[in-house]
C-alpha positions in Angstrom: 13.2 40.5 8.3 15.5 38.9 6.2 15.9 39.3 2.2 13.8 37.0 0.3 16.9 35.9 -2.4 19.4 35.1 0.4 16.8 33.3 2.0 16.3 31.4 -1.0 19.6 31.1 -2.0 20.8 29.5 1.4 17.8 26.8 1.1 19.1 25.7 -2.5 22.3 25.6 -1.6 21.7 23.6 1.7 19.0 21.3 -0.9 22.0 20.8 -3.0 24.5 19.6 -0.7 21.9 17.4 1.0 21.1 15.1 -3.0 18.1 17.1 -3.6 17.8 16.5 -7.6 15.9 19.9 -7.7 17.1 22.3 -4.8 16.6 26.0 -6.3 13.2 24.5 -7.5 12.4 23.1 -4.3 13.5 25.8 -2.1 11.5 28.6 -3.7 8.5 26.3 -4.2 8.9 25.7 -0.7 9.4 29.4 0.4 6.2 30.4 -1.6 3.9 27.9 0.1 5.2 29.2 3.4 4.5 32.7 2.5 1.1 31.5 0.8 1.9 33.0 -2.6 2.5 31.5 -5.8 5.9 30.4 -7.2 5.5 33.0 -9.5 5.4 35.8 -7.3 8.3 35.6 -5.2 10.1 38.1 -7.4 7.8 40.7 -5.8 8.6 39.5 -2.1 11.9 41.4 -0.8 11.9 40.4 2.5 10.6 37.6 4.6 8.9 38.3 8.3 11.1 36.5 10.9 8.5 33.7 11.9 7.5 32.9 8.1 11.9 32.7 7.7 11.5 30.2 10.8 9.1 27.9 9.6 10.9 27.8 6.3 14.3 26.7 7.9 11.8 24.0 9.4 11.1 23.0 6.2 14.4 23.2 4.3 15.8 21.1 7.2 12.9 18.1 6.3 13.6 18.6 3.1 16.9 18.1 3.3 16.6 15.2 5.5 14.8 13.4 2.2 11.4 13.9 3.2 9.4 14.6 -0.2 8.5 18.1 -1.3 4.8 17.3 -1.6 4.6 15.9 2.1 5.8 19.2 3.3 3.1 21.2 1.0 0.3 18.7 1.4 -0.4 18.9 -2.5 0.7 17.3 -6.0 0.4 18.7 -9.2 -0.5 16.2 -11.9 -1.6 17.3 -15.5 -4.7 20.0 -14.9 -5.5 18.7 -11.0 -4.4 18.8 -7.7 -3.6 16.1 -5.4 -3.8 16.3 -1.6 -0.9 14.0 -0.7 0.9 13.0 2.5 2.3 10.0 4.2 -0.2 6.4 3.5 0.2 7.3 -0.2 2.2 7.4 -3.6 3.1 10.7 -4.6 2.3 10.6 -8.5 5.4 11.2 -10.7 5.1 13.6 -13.8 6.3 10.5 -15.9 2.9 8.9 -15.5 1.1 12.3 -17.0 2.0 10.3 -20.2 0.0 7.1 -19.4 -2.7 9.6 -18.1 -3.0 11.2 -21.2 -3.1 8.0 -23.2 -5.8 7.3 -20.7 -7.8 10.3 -22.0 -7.3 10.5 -25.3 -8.5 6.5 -25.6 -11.8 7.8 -23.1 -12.6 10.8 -25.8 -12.3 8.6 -28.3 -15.6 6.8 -27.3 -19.2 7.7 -26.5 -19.7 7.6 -22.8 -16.5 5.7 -21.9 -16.3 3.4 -19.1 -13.2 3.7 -17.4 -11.4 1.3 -14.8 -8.7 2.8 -12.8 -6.8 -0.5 -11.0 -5.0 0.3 -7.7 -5.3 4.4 -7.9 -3.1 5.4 -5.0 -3.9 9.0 -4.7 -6.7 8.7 -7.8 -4.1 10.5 -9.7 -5.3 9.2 -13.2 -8.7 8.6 -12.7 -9.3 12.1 -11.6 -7.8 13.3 -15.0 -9.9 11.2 -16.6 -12.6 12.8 -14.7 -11.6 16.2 -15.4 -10.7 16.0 -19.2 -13.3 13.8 -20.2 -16.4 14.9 -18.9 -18.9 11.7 -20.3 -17.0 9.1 -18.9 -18.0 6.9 -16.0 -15.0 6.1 -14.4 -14.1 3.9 -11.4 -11.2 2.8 -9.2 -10.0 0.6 -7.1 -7.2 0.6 -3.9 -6.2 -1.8 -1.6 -4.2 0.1 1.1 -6.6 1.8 3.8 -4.3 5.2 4.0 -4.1 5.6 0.3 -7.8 4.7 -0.2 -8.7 7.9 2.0 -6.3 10.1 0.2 -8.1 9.5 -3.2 -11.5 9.6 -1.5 -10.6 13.3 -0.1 -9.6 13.7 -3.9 -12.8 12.3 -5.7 -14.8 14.5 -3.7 -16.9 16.4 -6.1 -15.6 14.3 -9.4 -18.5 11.2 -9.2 -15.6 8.9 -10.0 -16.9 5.5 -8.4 -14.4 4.1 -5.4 -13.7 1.2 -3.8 -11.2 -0.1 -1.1 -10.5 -4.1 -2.4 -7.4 -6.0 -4.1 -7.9 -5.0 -7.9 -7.0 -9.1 -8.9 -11.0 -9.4 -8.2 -12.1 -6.1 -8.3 -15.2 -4.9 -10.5 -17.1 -7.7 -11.2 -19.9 -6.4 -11.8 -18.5 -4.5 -14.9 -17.3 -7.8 -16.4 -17.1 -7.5 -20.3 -18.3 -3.5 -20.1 -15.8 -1.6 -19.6 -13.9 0.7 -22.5 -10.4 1.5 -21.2 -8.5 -0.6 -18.4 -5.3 1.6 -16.9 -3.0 1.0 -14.7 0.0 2.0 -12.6 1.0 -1.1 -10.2 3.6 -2.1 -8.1 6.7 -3.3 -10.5 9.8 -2.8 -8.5 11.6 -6.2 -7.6 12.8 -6.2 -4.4 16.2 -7.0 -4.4 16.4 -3.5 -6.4 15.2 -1.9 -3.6 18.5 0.2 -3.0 18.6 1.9 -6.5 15.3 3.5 -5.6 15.6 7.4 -4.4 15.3 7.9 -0.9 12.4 9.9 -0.6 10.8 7.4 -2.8 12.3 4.4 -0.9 11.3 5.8 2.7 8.2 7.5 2.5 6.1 5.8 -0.3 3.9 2.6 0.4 6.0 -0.5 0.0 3.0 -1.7 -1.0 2.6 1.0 -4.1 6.2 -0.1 -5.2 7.5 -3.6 -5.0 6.3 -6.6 -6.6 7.8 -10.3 -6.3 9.5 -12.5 -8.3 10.8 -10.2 -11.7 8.6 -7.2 -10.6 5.9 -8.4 -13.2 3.5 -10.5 -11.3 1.1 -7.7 -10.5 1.3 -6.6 -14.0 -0.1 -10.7 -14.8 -2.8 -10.2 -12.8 -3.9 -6.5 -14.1 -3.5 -8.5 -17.5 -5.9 -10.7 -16.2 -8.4 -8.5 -14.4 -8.2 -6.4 -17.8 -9.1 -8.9 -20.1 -12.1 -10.0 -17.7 -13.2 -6.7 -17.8 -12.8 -5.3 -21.6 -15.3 -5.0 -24.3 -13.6 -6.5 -27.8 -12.1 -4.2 -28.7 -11.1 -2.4 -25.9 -8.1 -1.2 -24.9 -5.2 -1.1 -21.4 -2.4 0.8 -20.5 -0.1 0.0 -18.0 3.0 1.7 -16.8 6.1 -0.9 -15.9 9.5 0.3 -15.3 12.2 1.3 -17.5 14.0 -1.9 -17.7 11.2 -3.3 -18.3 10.3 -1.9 -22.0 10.1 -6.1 -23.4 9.0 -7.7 -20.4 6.4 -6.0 -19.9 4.3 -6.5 -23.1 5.6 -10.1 -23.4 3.0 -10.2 -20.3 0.3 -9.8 -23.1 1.7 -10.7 -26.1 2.5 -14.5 -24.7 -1.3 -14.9 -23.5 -2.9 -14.7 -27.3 -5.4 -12.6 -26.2 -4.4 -9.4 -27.1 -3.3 -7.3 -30.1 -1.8 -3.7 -31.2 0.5 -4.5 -28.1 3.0 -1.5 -28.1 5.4 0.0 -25.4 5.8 3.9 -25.5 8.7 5.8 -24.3 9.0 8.6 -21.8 10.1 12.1 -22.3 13.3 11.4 -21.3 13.6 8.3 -24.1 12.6 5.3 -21.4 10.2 2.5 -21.4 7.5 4.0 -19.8 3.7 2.2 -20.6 2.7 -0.5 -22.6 -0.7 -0.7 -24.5 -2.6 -3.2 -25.3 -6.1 -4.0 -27.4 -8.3 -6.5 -26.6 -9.0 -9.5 -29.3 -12.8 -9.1 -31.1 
């Protein structure tokens, strides 16, 4: 046996030392899924059996090594729903909750919203959509194999509509139909590569991060795709990164087709998501 805060306390310290951004988070969230117990219950675990207290040490050392915290517990949290995550696929970020939500407040807004989700990685968004709004119809598109069976394994039960295809030409048959367009694409140039955070940079889907040229091309093409598939009058969100807070709507604004284009900020004060309405 050995005591359940020294335990603990070792992990964050080793988290810490390793560049972990979170370590006393990490290494209790971390000890709790090895003892299968909720974070919040750890204060009523003194000790921790010898072969749990080995797998942990497992775990801290992965950790530590970079290797993200949701790989190691096979699960993301992301506004009400849970994720199965691993490698093949892009662990969702709490800074796209906010695009999410934007997502569902535009879907409650209408009567029996359709709802395109373009490139949905782990189906992150469009399973929130599914959960908060219960009337909408929504569907979603990935192109990577891996990633496409992680959201599949995570639309089980939700009756969102999938399909593995590139999202420039995806949904045809929903041309001119559909209520709310969102978005969370590639917008990473590559030269910037570097500044991205390891366990981001070695783990994630190149393909779920990088775009060419200024990192705005696959944003063009969800501009596109969304315009193709609107209603007048309906409306896209799309997240871009934070240096990216007038680029990005420039994308729409310099099209004509567009209007109410507005970029919203992140919790932390950054350029997060644009919006966008479609002409009547």
């Amino acid at each position: 046996m050995t005591a359940r805060r020294l335990l603990a306390a070792d992990a964050a310290a080793r988290l810490h030392e390793a560049g972990v951004e979170s370590p006393e988070h990490d290494a209790q969230v971390l000890l709790a899924h090895v003892l299968g117990v909720d974070r919040s219950q750890l204060p009523l675990v003194d000790d921790v059996p010898a072969p749990a207290a080995e797998e942990y040490a497992v775990l801290v050392g992965r950790r530590a090594a970079r290797e993200p915290l949701q790989h190691l517990t096979g699960t993301a949290w992301f506004r009400h729903v849970e994720l199965l995550v691993g490698p093949g696929v892009f662990v969702p970020r709490p800074e796209t909750e906010l695009l999410a939500g934007w997502a569902v407040e535009a879907a409650t807004a209408r009567q029996e919203p359709v709802v395109v989700d373009l490139g949905t990685g782990s189906g992150a968004i469009a399973k929130s959509v599914a959960d908060e709004v219960p009337g909408a119809r929504v569907h979603a598109v990935e192109l990577d194999e891996r990633a496409h069976g992680w959201a599949a394994r995570n639309f089980a039960g939700t009756g969102v509509d999938l399909r593995q295809g590139d999202l420039a030409d995806a949904f045809d048959d929903l041309a001119g139909a559909v209520d709310v367009v969102v978005s969370n694409p590639p917008y990473i140039p590559h030269e910037a590569w570097e500044s991205v955070a390891a366990e981001v940079r070695d783990h994630d889907p190149d393909l779920a991060l990088y775009a060419s040229g200024d990192g705005l091309d696959v944003i063009r093409v969800v501009e596109q795709r969304a315009a193709l598939l609107l209603r007048p009058g309906g409306v896209v969100g799309v997240e871009h990164g934070d240096v990216q807070g007038e680029s990005a709507p420039a994308v729409f604004t310099g099209t004509g087709r567009w209007e109410q284009v507005r970029d919203h900020r992140d919790l932390a004060g950054r350029a997060r998501f644009l919006t966008a309405r479609l002409a009547r």
